[in-house]
N, C-alpha and C positions, 0 to 999 in steps of 0.2 A: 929328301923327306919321304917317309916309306906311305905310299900309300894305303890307307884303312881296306883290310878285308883282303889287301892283294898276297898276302902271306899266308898260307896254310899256316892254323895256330899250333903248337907245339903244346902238349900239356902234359905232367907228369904223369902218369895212369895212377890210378889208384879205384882197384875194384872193388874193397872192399872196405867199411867202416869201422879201423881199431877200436878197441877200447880200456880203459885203465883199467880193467877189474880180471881180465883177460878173457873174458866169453865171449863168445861172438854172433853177430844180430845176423839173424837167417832172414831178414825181411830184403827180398830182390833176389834172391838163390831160388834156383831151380830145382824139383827134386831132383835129380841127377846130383845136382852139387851136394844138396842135406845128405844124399847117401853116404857121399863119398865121406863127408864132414864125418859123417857114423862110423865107417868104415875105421876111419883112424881114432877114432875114441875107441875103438875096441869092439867093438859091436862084430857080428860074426855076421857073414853076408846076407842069410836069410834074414836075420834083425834086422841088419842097417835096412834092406829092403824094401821089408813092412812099413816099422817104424818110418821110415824119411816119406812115403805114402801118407800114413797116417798126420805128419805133421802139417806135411805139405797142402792136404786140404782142410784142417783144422785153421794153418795161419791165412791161407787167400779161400777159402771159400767159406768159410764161417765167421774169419776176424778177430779168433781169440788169439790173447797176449801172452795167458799166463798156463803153462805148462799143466796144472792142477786139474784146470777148467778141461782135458781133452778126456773124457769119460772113456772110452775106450781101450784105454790105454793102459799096464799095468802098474799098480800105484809107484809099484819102487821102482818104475822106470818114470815117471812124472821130474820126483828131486835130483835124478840124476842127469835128466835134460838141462832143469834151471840151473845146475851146478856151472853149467858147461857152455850153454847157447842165452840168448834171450832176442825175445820177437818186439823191436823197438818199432817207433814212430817219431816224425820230422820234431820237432821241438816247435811249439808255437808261438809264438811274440806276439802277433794280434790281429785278430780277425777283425775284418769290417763286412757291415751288410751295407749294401747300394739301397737307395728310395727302389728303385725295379725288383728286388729281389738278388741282386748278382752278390755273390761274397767272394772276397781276396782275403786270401790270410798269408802274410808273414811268418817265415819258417827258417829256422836259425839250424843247421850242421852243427857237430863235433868240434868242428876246430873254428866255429864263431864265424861261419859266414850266411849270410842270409840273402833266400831267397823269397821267390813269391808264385801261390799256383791263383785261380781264379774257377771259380763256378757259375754258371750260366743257366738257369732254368727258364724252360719256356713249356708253353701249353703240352708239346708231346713230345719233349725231350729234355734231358740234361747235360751238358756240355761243359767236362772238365778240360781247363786248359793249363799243363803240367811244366814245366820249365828245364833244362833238358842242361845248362850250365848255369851257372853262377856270373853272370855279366856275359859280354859277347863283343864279339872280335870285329862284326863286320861294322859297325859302324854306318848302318845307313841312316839318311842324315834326317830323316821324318817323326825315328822312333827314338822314344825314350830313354829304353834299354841300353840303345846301341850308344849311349852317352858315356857306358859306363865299362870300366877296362874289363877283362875278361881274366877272372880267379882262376877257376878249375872249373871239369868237367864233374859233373853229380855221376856217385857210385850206380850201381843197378838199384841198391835197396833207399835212396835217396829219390830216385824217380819212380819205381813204385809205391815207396812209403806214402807219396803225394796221393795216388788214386786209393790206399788204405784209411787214407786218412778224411777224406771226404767220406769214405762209405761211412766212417766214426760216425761225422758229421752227421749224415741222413739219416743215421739208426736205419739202414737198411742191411744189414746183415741177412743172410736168408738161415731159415731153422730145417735146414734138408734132411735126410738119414744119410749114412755112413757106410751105405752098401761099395760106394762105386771105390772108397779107401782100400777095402779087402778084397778086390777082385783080384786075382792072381795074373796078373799080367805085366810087360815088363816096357809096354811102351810110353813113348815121352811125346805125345802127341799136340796139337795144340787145339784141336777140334776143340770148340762151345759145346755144350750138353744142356748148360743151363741155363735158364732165364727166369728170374723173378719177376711177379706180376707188380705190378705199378711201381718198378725199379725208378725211381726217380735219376742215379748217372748214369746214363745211356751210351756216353759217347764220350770221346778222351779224343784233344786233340795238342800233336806239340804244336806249341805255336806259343807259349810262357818265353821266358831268358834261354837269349842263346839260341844257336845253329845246329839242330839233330844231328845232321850231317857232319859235323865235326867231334859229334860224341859218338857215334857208329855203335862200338861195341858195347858200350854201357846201354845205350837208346833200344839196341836188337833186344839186347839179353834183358831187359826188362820190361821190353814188350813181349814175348814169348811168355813170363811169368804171368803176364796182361791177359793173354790169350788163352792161355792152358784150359783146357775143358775140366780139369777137378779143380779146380782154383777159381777164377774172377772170371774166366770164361765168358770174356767178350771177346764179340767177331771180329776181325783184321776188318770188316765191312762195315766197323763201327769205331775204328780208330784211321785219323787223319794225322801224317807228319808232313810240314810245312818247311821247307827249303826254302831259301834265298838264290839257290842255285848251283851248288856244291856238284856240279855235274859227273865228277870222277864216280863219285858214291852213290848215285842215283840208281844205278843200275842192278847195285850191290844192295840195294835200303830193297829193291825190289825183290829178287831173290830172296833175298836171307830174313823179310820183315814181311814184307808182302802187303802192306795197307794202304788207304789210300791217299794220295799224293795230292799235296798242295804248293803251288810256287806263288813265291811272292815277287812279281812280276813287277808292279806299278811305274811302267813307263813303258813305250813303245818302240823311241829311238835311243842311237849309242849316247847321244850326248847328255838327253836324260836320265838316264838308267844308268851311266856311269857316275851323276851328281849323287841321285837321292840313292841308289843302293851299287855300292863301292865294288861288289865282288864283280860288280859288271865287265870291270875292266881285266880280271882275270880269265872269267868264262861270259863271252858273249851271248845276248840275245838267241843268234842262230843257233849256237851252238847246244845252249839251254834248251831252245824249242825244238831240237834233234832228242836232245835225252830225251824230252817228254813223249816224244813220236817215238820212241823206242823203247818205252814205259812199261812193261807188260801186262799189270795189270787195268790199262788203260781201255776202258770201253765205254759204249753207250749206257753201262748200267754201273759202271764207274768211272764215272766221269772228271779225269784232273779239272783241280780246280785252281784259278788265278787268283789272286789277291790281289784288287788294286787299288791303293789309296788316292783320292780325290786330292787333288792340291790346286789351290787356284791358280790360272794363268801359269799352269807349269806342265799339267801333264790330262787336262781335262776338255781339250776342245773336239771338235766334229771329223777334224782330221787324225785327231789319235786316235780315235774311236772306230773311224775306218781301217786305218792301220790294225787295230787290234784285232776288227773282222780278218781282216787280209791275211794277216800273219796265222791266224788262229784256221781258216780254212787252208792255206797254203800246206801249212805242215799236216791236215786231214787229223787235228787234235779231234777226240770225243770230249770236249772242255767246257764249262762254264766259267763265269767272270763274278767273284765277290766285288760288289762294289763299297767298299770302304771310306764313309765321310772321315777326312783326316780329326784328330781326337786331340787337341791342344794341349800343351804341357807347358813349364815354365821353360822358357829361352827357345823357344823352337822357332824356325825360319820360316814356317811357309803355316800359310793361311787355309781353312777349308771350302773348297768349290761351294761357291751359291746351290741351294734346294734346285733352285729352276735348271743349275748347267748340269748338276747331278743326273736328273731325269732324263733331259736330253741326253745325255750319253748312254743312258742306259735302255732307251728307247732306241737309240739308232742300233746298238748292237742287237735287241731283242729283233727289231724290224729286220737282221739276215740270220733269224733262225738260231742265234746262242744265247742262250741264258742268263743274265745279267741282273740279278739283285741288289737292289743296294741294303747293305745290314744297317740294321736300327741299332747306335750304339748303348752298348749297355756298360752300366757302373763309370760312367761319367766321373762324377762326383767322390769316388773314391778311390780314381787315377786306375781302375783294373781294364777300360776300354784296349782294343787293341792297339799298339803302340806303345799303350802308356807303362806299361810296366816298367818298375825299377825297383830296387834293393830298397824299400822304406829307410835302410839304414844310414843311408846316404841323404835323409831329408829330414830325419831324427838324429838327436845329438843321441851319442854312447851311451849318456847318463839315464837317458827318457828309454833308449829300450833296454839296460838294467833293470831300472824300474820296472818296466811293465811286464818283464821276466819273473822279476821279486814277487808282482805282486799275482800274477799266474800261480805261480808256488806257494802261496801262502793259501792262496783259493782253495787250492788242492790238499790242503792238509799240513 
């Protein structure tokens, strides 16, 4: 019997989203790639140049869709874009809003698979949490998700679309000028430049469906669109990707991505940490908490962060808690400890730790100097808490999200 998560998943690549009409959606393309895209429609180098500039901060730093809308630009070169490209968004099946405020929306692909991203607002921030595959391989035994087989990896413009599609949401587009599109320069930089005043998404973090680390090159390349200073121009110091433990990649997510690191830990020893999260048995504890001590961008003022979910009588006494000091100073981590009340779902095995053993654990680690929150779960009630995500499609019959597809479309005109 093959054990869950102990196999590297194998998945077809697919970087790019076909389409029946034959245009193709620049939504997750780097300028670099729109050039190239230019380059081969005929465009003479100084054009493609400009133009893929021009576009590039039109579709991630302004959010417009439709070709016409880009003022700039010269008109007969507008219908000659639509002919050819079009700047899509995820397909939505259906939003829900949480009693707190949190919303999950259900988001359907091309080829009819669905996903789910979540939004998180609080007093002085926002926190998108983006979905990075389409189900997931490892199979640990706490979470939702991991209930469910592992489709495909999301294209780039499938996991950007996620964070386009929220800013939809907040009507926060910013109304900037157009200086920094025509500056004559040729770099591909990711520097921030810009910051809107009361930006309501502040912060993107993976930690939605699925293992970053097993989508590498799709997760890199559309976190660098994330990052780009003329585009959405958030700081790598404002996005967190979240491992289970993928330790081969770790070091590679560091280099080539740069942001900041989250492990989801939730256990102390082998025998635990092999039940509730399966890849344990491929990449050990030690060996994990080596990646992390090897992390680089690992500091006091970036400090990895642990994930650990609460489970009663399984992974929450006085001596795990010790252990977690131990281990966490032993390896000389700059780390804090999410403290995660486990987030119940239908058929799940394990129960969540009492309030009272909660505190206590989170007091004993705070009393040797690490940091140890426990988060207040949010969106309960509409299955978006952490854990809980899963494919709505799987808990809807086919017929009920047709429908609520149908009736999306008909909304819309």
């Amino acid at each position: 019997m093959q054990i869950p998560g102990y196999i590297d998943p194998v998945v077809t690549p697919r970087a790019i989203t076909p389409r029946l009409d034959g245009r193709i959606d620049l939504i997750g393309l780097s300028h670099l790639e729109i050039r190239q895209l230019f380059l081969e429609s005929q465009l003479d180098e100084k054009a493609a140049k400009l133009r893929s500039k021009q576009v590039f901060h039109w579709i991630y730093h302004r959010g417009i869709t439709d070709f016409e809308l880009m003022t700039d630009m010269a008109k007969p070169m507008r219908p000659w874009l639509a002919q050819r490209f079009v700047i899509g968004r995820p397909e939505v099946i259906e939003a829900q809003v949480s009693n707190d405020g949190t919303r999950k929306w259900l988001l359907r692909t091309d080829d009819a698979q669905d996903y789910e991203m979540v939004f998180i607002p609080d007093a002085d921030r926002g926190t998108l949490c983006i979905s990075s595959q389409i189900g997931c391989t490892l199979n640990c035994r706490f979470c939702h998700t991991g209930t469910m087989r592992l489709v495909r990896n999301l294209t780039p413009g499938e996991i950007v679309g996620q964070v386009m599609l929220a800013r939809d949401a907040l009507g926060e587009w910013p109304k900037g000028n157009m200086a920094a599109v025509n500056a004559d320069d040729d770099e591909d930089d990711e520097g921030g430049h810009y910051t809107a005043d009361g930006r309501m998404l502040t912060n993107i973090v993976l930690m939605g469906m699925g293992e970053p680390l097993y989508n590498f090159d799709n997760v890199r390349d559309a976190m660098k669109v994330v990052m780009h200073g003329d585009g959405l121009a958030l700081s790598k110091r404002r996005i967190t990707l979240s491992t289970s433990g993928v330790v081969p990649m770790m070091k590679r997510a560091s280099e080539e991505i740069g942001v900041n690191l989250a492990v989801s830990l939730h256990a102390v020893t082998k025998e635990i940490r092999d039940e509730i999260v399966p890849l344990n048995r491929k990449y050990g504890i030690e060996e994990l908490l080596q990646a992390c001590a090897d992390y680089p961008q690992a500091s006091n003022a970036r400090r990895i962060t642990f994930e650990y979910v609460m489970l009663k009588g399984k992974n929450d006494s006085d001596d795990d808690a010790r252990e977690l000091v131990r281990l966490i100073k032993h390896y000389r981590l700059p780390a804090k400890v999410n403290l995660i009340p486990f987030n119940p779902w239908p058929g799940a095995d394990y129960e969540c730790s009492t309030p009272e053993r909660i505190r206590a654990f989170s007091t004993l680690i705070f009393s040797n100097g690490i940091s140890a929150p426990v988060r207040t779960p949010r969106g309960r009630d509409i299955m978006a808490a952490c854990g809980q995500l899963k494919s709505a499609s799987e808990k809807k019959s086919r017929a009920e999200l047709d429908r609520l597809a149908e009736e999306k479309q008909a909304a819309l005109g």
